[in-house]
ROMI-957778 format. One line per 4 residues: their letters; for each residue x, y, z of C-alpha. Coordinates in steps of 0.001 Angstrom, whole numbers, plus 500000, padded with zeros to 6 digits. Layout:
# ROMI-957778
A) X/Y/Z ~ ...
# end
This chain:
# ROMI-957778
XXXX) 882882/699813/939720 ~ 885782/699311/941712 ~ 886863/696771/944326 ~ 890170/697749/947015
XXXX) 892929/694834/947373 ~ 895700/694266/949167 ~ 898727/691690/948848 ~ 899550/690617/951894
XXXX) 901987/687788/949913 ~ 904053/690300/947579 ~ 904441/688132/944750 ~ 900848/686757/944204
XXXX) 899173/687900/940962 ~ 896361/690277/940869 ~ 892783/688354/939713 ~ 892246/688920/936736
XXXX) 889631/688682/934025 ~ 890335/686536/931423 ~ 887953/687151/928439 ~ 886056/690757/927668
XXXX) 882437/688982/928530 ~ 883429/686848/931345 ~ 881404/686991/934936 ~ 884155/686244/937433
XXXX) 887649/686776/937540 ~ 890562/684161/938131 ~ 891675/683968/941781 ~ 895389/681571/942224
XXXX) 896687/679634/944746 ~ 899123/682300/947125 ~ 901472/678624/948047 ~ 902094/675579/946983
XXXX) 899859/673125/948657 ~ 899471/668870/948334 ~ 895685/667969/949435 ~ 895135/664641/950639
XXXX) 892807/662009/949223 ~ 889715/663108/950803 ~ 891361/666163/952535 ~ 889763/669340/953606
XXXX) 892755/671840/953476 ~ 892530/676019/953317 ~ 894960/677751/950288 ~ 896371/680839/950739
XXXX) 895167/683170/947877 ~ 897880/686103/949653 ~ 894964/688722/949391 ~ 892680/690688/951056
XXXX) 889509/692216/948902 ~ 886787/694382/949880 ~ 883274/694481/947768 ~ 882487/697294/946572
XXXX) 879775/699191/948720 ~ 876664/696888/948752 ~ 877659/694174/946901 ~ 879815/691011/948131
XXXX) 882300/688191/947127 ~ 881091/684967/945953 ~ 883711/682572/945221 ~ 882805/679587/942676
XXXX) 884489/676524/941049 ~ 886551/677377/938383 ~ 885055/674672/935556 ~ 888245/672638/935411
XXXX) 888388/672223/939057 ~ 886832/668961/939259 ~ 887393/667461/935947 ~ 890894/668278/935884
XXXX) 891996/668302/939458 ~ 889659/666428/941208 ~ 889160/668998/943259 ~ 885580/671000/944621
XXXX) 885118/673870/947263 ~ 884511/672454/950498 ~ 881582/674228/951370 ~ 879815/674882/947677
XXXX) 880696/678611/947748 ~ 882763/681118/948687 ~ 881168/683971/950581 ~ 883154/686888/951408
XXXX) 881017/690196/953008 ~ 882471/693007/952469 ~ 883365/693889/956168 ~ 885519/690705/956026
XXXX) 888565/693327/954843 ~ 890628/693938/957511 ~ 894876/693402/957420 ~ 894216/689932/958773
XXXX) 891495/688592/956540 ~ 892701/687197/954047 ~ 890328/685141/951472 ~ 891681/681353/951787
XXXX) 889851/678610/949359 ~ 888508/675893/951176 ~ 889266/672540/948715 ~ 888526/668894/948993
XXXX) 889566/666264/947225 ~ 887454/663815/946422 ~ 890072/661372/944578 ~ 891844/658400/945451
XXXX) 895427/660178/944796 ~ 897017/663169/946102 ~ 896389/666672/944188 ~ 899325/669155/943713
XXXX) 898446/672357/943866 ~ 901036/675290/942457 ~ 901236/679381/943504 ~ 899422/681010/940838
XXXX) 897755/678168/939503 ~ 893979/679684/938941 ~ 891690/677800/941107 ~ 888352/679708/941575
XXXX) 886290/682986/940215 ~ 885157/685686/942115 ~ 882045/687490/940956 ~ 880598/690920/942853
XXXX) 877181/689993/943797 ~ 874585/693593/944851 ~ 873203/692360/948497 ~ 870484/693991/950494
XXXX) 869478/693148/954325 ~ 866013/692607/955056 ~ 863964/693448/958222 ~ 862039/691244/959425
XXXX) 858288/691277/959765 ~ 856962/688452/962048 ~ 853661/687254/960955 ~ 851606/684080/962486
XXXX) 850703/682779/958868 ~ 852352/684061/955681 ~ 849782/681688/953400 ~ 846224/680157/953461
XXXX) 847615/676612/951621 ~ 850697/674810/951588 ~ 852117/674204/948354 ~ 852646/669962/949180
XXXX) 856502/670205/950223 ~ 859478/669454/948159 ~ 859194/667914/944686 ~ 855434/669012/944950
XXXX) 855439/670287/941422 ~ 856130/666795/939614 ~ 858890/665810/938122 ~ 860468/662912/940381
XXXX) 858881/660039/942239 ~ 859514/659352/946197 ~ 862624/656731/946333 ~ 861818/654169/949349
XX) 864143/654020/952031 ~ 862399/650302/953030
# end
């Protein structure tokens, strides 16, 4: 399978797999950037990928993220469709800090994988009931009790 990129910062490193089984490749930081205690900021990666033809970007935590740098995405996940590949879309990683202290960030330091996910689009069927019985609602399987909020 193969995926089209573009640099659109010349000196940024290409992602890049880092063991022969992993899932996702290493994407790095395209700047240096210095993210506030509690701060919401966007890094540069300096690239622009398309998906290969049904299939899409997920971005995720690398595993050191947190533990190392205090640092999580913003928003969970990363998800990049594959029409988002024109010459101005460049993938930026949405971080927040969730420290007490200010996190340094350096170009080319690895900060999240990418993975190619297959995607299909549904249509829609609009139906008045899809089941008979409701299943109870969340937790309705066991496994926690209801905390009190009195």
């Amino acid at each position: 399978m193969k995926a089209k990129i573009t640099k659109i910062v010349e000196d940024v490193a290409l992602p890049e797999y880092h063991t022969s089984e992993s899932a996702g490749f290493d994407i790095a930081a395209g700047e240096d950037v210095e993210i506030l205690p509690s701060e919401v900021k966007k890094v540069r990666t300096g690239l622009v990928i398309e998906a290969p033809l049904g299939h899409f970007l997920m971005l995720t935590c690398r595993s050191s993220l947190s533990t190392k740098k205090g640092l999580t995405l913003a928003n969970g996940v990363g998800t990049i469709d594959r029409d988002y590949s024109g010459p101005g879309d460049e993938i930026h990683i949405i971080l927040r800090n969730f420290t007490d202290q200010p996190v340094v960030i350096s170009k080319g330091e690895r900060l999240v994988q990418g993975i190619f996910l297959p995607v299909e689009q549904v249509e829609w069927e609009e139906v008045s009931s899809i089941r008979a019985e409701s299943r109870g609602g969340m937790g309705s399987t066991g496994g926690y009790q209801e905390i009190s909020n009195t």
